[in-house]
N, C-alpha and C positions, 0 to 999 in steps of 0.2 A: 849730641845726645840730649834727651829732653830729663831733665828727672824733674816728674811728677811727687809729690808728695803724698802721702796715703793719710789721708783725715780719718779718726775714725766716725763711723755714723751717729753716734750719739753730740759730736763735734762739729758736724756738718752744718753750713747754713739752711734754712729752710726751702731756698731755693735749689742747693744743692741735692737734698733728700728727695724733693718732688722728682727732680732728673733721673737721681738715682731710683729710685721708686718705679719710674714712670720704663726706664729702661728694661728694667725686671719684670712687669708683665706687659708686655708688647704684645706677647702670644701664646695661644692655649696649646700649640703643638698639633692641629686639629681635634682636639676635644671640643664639642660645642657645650659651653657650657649652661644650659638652659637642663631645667631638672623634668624629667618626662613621667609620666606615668602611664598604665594604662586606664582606656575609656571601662568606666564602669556599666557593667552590662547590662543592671535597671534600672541605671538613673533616664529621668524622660530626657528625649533628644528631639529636638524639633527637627530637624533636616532630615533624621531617622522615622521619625512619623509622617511627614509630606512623602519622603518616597515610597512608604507605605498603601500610603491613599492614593497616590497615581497610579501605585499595582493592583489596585481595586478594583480602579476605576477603568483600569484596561482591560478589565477582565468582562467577559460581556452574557449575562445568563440569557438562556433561548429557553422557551418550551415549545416543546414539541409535545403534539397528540397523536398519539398510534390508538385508534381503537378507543378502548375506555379507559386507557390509561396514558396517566401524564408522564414526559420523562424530563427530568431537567438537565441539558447540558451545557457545560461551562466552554465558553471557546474564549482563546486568548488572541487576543489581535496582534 
């Protein structure tokens, strides 16, 4: 039978505490702990404005003349 002795932590070497310390958060239990928010909805977004400008620019305006009048239509490619 082993008997261990129970130090308390204030008692502890420093090396001892680190162990003990280090044994005690090993794991968040699957909590990730990184703090999230959400994206704010007016701040400028660069990635958010380039894929803007490439739905632009896909967009392709025609005119078209019937008669004496012009019509403008948008075709999306």
């Amino acid at each position: 039978m082993s008997n261990k002795v129970i130090v308390p932590y204030e008692k502890m070497s420093k090396k001892a505490k680190r162990e003990h310390d280090l044994r005690k958060r090993r794991d968040w239990g699957g909590l990730n702990p990184v703090t999230r928010k959400p994206e704010n909805p007016r701040a400028y977004n660069r990635s958010r404005e380039k894929a803007r400008s490439i739905d632009e620019r896909s967009k392709r305006r025609v005119f078209v003349r019937l008669g004496s009048v012009s019509v403008l239509e948008e075709i999306i490619l």
